[in-house]
KOLTIPA-267047 format. One record per residue (C-alpha): residue number from 1; residue in three letters; x, y, z. Coordinates in steps of 0.02 Angstrom, whole numbers, plus 50000, padded with zeros to 5 digits. Example, Ala and Ser with C-alpha at 12.3 -4.5 7.8 and 13.67 -1.06 7.14 Angstrom:
FIVO     k     r    east   north      up
FIVO     1   ALA   50615   49775   50390
FIVO     2   SER   50684   49947   50357
REM end
This chain:
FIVO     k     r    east   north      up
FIVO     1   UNK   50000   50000   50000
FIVO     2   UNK   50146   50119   50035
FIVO     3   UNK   50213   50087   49848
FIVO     4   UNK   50067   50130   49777
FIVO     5   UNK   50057   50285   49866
FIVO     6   UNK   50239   50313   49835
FIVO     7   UNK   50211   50284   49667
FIVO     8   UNK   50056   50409   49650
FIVO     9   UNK   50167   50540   49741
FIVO    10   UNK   50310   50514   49624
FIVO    11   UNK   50172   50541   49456
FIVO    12   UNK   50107   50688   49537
FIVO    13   UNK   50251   50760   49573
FIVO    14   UNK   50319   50736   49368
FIVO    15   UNK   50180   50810   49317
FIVO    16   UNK   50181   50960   49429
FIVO    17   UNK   50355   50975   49374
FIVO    18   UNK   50309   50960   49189
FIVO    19   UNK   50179   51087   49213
FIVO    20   UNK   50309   51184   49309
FIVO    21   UNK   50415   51177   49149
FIVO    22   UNK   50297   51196   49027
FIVO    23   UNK   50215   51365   49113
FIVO    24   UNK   50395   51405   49082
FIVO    25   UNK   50427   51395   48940
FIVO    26   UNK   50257   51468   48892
FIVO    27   UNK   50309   51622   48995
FIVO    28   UNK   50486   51622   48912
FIVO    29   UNK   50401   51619   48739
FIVO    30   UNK   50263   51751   48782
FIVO    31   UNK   50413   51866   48821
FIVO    32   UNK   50506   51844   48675
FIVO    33   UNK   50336   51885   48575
FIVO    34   UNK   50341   52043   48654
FIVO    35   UNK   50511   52072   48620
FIVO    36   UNK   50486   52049   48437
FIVO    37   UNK   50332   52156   48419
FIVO    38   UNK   50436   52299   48544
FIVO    39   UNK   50561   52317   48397
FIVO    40   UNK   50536   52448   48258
FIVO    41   UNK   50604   52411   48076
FIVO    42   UNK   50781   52438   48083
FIVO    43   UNK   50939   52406   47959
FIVO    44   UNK   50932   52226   48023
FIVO    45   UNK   50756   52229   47951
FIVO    46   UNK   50790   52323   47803
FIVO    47   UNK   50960   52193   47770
FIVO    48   UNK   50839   52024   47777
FIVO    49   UNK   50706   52100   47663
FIVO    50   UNK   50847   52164   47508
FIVO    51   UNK   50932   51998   47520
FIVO    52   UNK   50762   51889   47512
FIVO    53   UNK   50682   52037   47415
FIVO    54   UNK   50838   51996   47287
FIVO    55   UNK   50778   51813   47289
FIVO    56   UNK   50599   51866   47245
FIVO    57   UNK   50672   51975   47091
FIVO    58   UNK   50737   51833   47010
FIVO    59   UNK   50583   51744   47056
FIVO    60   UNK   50475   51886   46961
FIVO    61   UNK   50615   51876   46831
FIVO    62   UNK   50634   51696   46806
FIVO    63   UNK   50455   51676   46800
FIVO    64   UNK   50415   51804   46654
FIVO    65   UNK   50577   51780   46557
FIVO    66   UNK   50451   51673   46458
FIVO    67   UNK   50336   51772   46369
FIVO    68   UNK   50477   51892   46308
FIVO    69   UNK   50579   51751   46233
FIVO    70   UNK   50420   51679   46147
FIVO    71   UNK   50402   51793   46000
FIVO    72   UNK   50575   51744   45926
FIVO    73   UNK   50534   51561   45976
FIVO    74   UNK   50372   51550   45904
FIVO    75   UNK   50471   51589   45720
FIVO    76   UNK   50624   51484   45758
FIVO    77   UNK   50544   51327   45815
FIVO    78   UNK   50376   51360   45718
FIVO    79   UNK   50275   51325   45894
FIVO    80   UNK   50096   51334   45860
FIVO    81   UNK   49980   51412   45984
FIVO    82   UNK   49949   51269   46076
FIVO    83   UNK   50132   51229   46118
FIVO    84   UNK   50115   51405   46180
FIVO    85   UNK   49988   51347   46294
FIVO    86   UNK   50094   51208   46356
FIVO    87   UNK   50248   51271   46388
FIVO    88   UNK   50161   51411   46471
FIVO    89   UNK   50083   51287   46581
FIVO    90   UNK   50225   51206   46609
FIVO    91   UNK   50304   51304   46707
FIVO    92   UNK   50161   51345   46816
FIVO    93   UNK   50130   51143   46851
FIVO    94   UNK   50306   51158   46911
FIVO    95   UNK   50247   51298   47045
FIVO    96   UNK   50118   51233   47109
FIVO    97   UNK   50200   51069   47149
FIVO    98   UNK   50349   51186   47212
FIVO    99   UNK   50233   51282   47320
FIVO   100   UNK   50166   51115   47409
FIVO   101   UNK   50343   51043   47419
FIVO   102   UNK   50428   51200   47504
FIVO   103   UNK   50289   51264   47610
FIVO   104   UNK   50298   51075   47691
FIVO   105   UNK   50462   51085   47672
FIVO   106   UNK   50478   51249   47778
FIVO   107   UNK   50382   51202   47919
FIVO   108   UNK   50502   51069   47953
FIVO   109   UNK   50671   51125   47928
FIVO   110   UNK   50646   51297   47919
FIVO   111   UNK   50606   51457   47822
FIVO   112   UNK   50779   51491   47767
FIVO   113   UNK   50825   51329   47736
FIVO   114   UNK   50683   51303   47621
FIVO   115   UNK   50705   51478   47537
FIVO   116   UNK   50898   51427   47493
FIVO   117   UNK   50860   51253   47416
FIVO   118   UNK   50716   51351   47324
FIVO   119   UNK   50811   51493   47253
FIVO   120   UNK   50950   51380   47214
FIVO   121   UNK   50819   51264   47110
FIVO   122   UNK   50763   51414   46993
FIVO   123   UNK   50934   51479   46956
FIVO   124   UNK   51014   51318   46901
FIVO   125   UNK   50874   51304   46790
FIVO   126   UNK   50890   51463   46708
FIVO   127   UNK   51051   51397   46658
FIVO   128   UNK   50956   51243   46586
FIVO   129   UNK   50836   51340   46505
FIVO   130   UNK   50982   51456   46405
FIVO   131   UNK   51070   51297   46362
FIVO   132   UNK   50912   51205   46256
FIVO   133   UNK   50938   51181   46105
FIVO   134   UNK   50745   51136   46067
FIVO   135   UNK   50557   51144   46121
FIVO   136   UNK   50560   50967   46222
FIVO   137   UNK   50706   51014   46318
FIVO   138   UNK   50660   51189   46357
FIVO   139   UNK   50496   51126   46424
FIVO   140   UNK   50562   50999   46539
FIVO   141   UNK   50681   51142   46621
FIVO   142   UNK   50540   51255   46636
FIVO   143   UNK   50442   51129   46731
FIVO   144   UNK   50581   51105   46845
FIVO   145   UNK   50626   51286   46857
FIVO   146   UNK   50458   51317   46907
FIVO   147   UNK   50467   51210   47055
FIVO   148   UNK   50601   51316   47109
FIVO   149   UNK   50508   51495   47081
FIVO   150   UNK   50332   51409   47162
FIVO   151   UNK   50447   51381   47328
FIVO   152   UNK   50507   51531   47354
FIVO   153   UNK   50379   51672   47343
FIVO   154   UNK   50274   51600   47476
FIVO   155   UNK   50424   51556   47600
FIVO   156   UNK   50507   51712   47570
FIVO   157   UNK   50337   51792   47587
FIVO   158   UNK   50301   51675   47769
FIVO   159   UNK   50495   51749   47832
FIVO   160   UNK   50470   51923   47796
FIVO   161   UNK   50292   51933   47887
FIVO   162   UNK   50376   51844   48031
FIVO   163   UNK   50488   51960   48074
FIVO   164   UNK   50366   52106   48029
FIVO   165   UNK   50282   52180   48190
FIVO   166   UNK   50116   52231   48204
FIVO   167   UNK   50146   52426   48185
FIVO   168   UNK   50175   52448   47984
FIVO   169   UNK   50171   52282   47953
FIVO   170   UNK   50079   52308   47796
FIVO   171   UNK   50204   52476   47722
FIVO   172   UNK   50352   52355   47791
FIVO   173   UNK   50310   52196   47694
FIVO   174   UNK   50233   52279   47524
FIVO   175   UNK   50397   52385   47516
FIVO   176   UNK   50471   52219   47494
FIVO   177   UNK   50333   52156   47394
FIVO   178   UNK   50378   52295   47271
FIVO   179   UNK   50535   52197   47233
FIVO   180   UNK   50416   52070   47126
FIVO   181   UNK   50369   52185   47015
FIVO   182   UNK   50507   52259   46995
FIVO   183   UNK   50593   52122   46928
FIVO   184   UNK   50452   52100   46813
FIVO   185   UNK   50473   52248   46749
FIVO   186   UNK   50666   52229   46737
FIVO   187   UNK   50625   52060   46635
FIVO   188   UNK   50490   52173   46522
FIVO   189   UNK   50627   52312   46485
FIVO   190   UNK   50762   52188   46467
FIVO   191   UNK   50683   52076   46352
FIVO   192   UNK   50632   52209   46242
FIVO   193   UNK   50792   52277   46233
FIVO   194   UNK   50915   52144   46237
FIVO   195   UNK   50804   51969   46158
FIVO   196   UNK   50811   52082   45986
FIVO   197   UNK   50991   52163   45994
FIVO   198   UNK   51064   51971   46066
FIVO   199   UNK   50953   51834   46052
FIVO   200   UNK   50830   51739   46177
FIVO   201   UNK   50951   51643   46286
FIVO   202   UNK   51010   51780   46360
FIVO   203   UNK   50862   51823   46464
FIVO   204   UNK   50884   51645   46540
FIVO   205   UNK   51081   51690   46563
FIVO   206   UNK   51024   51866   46671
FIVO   207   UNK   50926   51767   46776
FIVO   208   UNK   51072   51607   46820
FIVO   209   UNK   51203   51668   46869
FIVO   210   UNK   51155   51812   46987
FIVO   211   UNK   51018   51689   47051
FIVO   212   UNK   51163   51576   47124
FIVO   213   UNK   51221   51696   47221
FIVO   214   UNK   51073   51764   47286
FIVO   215   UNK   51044   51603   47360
FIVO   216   UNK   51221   51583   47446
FIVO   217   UNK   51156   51758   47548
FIVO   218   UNK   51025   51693   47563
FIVO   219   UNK   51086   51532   47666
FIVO   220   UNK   51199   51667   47775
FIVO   221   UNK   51027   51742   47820
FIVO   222   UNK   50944   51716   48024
FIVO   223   UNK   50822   51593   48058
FIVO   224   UNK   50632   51690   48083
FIVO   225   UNK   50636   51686   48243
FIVO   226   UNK   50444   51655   48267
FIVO   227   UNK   50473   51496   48205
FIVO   228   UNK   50618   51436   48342
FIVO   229   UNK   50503   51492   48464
FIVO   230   UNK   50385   51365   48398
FIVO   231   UNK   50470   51230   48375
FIVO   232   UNK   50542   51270   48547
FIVO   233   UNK   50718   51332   48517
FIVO   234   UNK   50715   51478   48634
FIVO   235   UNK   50897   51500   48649
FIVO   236   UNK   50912   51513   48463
FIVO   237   UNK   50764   51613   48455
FIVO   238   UNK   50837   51750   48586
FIVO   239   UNK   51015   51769   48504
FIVO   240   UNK   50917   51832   48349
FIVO   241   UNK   50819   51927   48433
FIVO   242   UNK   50938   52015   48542
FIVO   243   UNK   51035   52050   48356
FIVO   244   UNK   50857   52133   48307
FIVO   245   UNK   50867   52233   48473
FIVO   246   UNK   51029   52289   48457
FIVO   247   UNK   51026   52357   48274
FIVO   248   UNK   50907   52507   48354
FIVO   249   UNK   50878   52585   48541
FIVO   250   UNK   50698   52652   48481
FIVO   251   UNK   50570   52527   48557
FIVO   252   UNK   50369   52520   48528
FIVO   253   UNK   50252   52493   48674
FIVO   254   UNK   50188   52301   48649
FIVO   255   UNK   50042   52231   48677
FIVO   256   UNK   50011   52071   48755
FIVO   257   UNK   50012   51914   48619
FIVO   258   UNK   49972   51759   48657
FIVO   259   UNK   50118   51641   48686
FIVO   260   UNK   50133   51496   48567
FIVO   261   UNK   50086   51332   48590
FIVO   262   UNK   50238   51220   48638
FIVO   263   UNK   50338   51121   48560
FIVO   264   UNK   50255   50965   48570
FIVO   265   UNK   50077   51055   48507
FIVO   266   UNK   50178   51147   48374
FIVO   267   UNK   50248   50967   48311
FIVO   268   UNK   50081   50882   48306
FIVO   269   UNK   49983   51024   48241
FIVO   270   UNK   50138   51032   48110
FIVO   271   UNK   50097   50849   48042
FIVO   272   UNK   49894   50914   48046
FIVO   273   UNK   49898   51058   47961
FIVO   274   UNK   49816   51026   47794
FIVO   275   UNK   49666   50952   47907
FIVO   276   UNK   49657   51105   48001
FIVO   277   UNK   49651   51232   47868
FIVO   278   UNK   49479   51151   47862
FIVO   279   UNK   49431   51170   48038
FIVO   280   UNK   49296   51295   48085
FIVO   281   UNK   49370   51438   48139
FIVO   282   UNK   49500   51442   47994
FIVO   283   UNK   49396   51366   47854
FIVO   284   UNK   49318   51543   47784
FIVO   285   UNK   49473   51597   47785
FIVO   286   UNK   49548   51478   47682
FIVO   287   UNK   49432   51443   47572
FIVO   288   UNK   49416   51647   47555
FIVO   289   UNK   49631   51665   47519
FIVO   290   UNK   49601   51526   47389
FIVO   291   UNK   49474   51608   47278
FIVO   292   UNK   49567   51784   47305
FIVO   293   UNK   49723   51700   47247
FIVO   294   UNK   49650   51584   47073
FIVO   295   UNK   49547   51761   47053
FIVO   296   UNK   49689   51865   47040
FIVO   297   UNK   49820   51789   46954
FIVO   298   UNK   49689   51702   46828
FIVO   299   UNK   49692   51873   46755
FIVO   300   UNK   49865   51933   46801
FIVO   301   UNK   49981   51802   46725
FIVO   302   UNK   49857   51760   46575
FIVO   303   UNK   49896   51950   46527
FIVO   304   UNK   50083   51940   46583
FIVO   305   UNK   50103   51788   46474
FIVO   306   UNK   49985   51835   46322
FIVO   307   UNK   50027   52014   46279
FIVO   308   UNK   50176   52011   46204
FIVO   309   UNK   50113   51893   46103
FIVO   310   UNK   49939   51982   46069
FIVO   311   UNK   50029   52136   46009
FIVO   312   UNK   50127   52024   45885
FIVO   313   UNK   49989   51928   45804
FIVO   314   UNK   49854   52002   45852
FIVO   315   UNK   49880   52196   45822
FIVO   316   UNK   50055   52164   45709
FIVO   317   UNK   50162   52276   45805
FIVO   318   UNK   50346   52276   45752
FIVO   319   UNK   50441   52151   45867
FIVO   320   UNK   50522   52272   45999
FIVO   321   UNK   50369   52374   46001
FIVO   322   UNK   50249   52235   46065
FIVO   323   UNK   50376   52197   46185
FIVO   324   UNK   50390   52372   46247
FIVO   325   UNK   50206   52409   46265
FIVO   326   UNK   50195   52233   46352
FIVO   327   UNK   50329   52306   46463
FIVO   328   UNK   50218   52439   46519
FIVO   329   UNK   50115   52329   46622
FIVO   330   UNK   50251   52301   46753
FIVO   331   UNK   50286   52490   46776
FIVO   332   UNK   50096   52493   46804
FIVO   333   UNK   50132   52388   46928
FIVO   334   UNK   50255   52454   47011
FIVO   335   UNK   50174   52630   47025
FIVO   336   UNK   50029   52563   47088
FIVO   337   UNK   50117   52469   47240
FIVO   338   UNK   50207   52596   47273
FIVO   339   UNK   50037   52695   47309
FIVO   340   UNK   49964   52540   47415
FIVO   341   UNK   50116   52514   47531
FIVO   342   UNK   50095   52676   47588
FIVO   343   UNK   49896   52674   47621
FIVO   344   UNK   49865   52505   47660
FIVO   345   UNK   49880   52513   47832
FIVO   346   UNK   49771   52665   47837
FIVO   347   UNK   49635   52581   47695
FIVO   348   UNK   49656   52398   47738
FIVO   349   UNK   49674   52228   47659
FIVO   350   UNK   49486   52222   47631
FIVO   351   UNK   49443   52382   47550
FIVO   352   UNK   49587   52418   47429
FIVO   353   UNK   49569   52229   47363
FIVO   354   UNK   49367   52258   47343
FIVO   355   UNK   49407   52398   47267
FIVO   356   UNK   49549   52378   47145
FIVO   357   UNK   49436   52194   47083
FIVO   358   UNK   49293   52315   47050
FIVO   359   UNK   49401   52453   46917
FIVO   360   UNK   49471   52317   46867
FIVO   361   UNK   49335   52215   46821
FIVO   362   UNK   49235   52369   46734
FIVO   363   UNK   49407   52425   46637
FIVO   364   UNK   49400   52238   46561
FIVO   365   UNK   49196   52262   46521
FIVO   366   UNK   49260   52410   46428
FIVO   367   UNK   49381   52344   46320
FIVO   368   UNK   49266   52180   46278
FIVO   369   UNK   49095   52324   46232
FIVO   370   UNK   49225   52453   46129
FIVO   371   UNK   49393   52459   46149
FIVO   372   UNK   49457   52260   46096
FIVO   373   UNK   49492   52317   45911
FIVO   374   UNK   49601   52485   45963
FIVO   375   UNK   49777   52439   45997
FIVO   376   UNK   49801   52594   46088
FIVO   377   UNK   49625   52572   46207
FIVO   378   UNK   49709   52384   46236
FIVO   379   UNK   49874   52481   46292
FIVO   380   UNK   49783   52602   46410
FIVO   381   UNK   49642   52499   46483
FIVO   382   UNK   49736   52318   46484
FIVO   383   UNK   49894   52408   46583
FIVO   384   UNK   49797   52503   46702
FIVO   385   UNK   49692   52336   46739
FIVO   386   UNK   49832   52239   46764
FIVO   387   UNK   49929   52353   46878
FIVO   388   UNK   49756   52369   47002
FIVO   389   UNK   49762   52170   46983
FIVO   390   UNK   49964   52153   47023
FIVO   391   UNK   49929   52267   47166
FIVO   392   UNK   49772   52130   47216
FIVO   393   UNK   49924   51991   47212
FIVO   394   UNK   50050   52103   47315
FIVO   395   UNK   49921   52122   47456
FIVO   396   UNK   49880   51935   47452
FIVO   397   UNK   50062   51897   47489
FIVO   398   UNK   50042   52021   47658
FIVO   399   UNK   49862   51957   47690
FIVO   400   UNK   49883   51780   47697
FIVO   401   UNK   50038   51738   47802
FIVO   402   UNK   49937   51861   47928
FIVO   403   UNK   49790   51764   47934
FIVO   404   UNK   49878   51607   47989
FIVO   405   UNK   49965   51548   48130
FIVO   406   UNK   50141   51497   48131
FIVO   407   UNK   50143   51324   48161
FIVO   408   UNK   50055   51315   47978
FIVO   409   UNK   50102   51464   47907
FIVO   410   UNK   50205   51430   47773
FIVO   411   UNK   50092   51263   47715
FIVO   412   UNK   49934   51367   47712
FIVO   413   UNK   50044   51513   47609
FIVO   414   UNK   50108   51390   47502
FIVO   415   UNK   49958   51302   47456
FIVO   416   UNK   49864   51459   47427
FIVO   417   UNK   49984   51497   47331
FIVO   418   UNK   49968   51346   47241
FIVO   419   UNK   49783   51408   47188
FIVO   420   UNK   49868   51542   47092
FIVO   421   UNK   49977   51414   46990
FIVO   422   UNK   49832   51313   46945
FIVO   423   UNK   49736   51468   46897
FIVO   424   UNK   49887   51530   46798
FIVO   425   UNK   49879   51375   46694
FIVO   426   UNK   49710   51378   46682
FIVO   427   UNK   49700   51568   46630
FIVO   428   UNK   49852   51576   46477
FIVO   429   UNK   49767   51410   46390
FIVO   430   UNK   49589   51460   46417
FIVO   431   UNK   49640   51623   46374
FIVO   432   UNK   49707   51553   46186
FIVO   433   UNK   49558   51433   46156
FIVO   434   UNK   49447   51590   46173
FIVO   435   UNK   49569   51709   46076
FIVO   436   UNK   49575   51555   45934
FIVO   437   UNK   49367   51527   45949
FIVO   438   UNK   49284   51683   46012
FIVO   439   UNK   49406   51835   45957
FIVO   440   UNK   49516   51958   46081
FIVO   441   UNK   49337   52027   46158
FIVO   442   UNK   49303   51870   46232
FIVO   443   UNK   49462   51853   46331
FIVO   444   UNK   49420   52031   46399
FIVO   445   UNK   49248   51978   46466
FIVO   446   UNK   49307   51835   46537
FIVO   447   UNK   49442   51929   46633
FIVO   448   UNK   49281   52053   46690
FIVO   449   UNK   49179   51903   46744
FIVO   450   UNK   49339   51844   46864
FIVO   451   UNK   49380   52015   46931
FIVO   452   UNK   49180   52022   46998
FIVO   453   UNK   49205   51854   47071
FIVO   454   UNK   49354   51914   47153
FIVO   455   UNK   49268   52082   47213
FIVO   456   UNK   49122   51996   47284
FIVO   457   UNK   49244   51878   47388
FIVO   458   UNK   49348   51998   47473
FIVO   459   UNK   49214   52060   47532
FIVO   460   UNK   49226   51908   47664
FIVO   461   UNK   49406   51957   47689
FIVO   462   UNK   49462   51954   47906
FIVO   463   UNK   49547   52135   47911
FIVO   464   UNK   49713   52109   47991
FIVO   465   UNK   49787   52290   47987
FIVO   466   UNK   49877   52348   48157
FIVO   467   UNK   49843   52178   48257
FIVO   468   UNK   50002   52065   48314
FIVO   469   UNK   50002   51894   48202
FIVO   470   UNK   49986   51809   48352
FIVO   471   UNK   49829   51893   48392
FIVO   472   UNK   49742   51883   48206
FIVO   473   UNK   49777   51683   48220
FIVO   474   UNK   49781   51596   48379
REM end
């Protein structure tokens, strides 16, 4: 009788000192959430986002260096317009498988990690891609390339909102954001410049070999420290954040987040993610961010990929001027973002993406009632609509790592993400069986329909602007 009452004493007291331990370590992590969210943006800040904002250039890059090395393909290799099509969808097969395999990937082993392998992936393949020598070849490296650009964006994306406090989280992150464009707009004015004056490979060439060492900075970069925590790693956790501290002596008054689950939880939940993107109090969510995300770049990368084509053989534009108006769309862009990062966290998430869907959608119901047969109404209209839809797609990037918590926020980025690739293979071939059946008005209505599906779903959207991470998903 006095063994089993020893015994019971002993179990009691392990669990009191497991509790002990684990209210602990709770307390420990709680702490360093406020620490985090008590730190302005600061050089070590503005360091993390050039070097993984240099990774998402390349990513923009690698990804459009397509459409501006079709026009000379299409002649050399007499590809018809449903090898377009294909290789087109290729690459964005490639992404979407990337996007599952990193976002997994990233919960696991980490956001940098992931982000390295990633970036590493695409460049190589850029090399692949300058190297083919014919249609079959340059396909298969495009598919593979593509894994590489689908695993990045949404890590990179996941690491920069993690170190992002709740203050200007939204100006922060979309400042970075900007980078995306930006390199499609470099690939726009490059390829119209240099595909003519040197040839095609050389767009594939730009984005290799600075790609590889983007990736070795990359791998030098800190682990988000919002992640340690979860996984436990406190110690690691602190040394980075102490770095963050001491790069400024300005401080912000925090709030009180919640502290993360531990590390056990954070395992388990890690292996149960997918299931609980489902769950009730995240499923609106999700299945809002996935709609938002085929929505937007439906119409965004069907135009991206089409238009320098369209001007070519649909309005017979001289080579380098196709390419050059096509161009325009990514200074669109640009401008555009450059507005939103510095009133969405005044606007919101909700209202500028209602908003931007809506113009959008009636600049597209233009062009389909009057404007389809006036190259120069196409110019206006079609870049305007896709820089208020590229701005849509920056503010997804900032909305959804926001709306999850971080022991699944890079697998819920990365498969939302992976709506967008599906869409973007969807959109380009659906967008030349319509062009080949139905005439360029067509394609313009259809992009109107999608941008009013869009607009009516962010409606739903959970506004996140000025609350912690931790308290916008518990």
């Amino acid at each position: 009788m006095q063994d089993g009452n020893a015994l019971q004493e002993a179990v009691r007291s392990t669990d009191a000192d497991a509790h002990a331990a684990q209210s602990s370590m709770d307390a420990a992590s709680a702490a360093l959430m406020r620490r985090i969210e008590s730190v302005p943006f600061s050089r070590w800040h503005t360091k993390a986002r050039i070097i993984i904002g240099s990774a998402t250039f390349f990513d923009a890059f690698d990804a459009l260096s397509i459409a501006f090395v079709l026009p000379v393909l299409i002649g050399l290799w007499h590809i018809g317009p449903l090898a377009i099509g294909v290789l087109i969808g290729a690459s964005y097969i490639g992404q979407f498988i990337g996007a599952l395999i990193f976002g997994w990937f990233a919960e696991r082993h980490g956001r940098i990690r992931s982000a390295t392998i990633s970036t590493g992936i695409m460049s190589v393949m850029s090399m692949g891609c300058a190297l083919s020598g014919s249609f079959p070849l340059l396909l298969v490296c495009r598919f593979i390339q593509g894994i590489g650009v689908g695993g990045e964006m949404p890590v990179a994306a996941t690491y920069i909102s993690e170190l992002s406090n709740a203050h200007g989280r939204g100006k922060y992150f979309l400042l970075y954001e900007l980078i995306f464009p930006v390199g499609l707009m470099a690939a726009g004015q490059m390829g119209a410049w240099l595909v003519p004056l040197i040839g095609w490979k050389i767009m594939f060439w730009i984005g290799a070999v600075p790609g590889l060492l983007i990736a070795v900075l990359v791998s030098r970069l800190p682990e988000s420290p919002r992640w340690l925590i979860a996984q436990g790693r406190l110690v690691e956790a602190d040394a980075i954040v102490k770095e963050m501290e001491a790069s400024t002596e300005r401080r912000i008054p925090a709030g009180q987040p919640k502290a993360p689950r531990n590390a056990a939880h954070a395992a388990t939940d890690a292996r149960a993610g997918w299931r609980e993107l489902l769950s009730p109090f995240y499923r609106s969510r999700t299945l809002v961010v996935w709609v938002l995300w085929a929505s937007a770049f439906f119409i965004a990368n069907s135009l991206n990929n089409w238009l320098p084509t369209l001007y070519r053989s649909v309005y017979h534009l001289p080579l380098q001027t196709a390419l050059r108006a096509a161009s325009l769309t990514n200074v669109a862009q640009v401008a555009l973002l450059l507005v939103c990062a510095y009133v969405i966290d005044r606007v919101g998430r909700r209202n500028w993406t209602v908003s931007a869907f809506c113009l959008a959608a009636v600049l597209f119901a233009c062009l389909r009632l009057f404007g389809a047969h006036d190259v120069w109404s196409v110019m206006v209209l079609a870049t305007v609509s896709y820089g208020l839809v590229g701005s849509i797609a920056a503010v997804l990037y900032l909305y959804t790592p926001e709306v999850y918590p971080t022991r699944m926020r890079a697998t819920s980025t990365g498969l939302a993400t992976s709506w967008l690739r599906l869409a973007s293979a969807v959109g380009p071939s659906l967008a030349g069986l319509l062009l080949h059946r139905r005439g360029i008005g067509s394609v313009f209505l259809m992009f109107a329909l999608v941008a009013v599906v869009g607009a009516l779903c962010a409606l739903k959207m959970t506004e996140t602007r000025e609350r912690s991470l931790e308290e916008i998903a518990p």
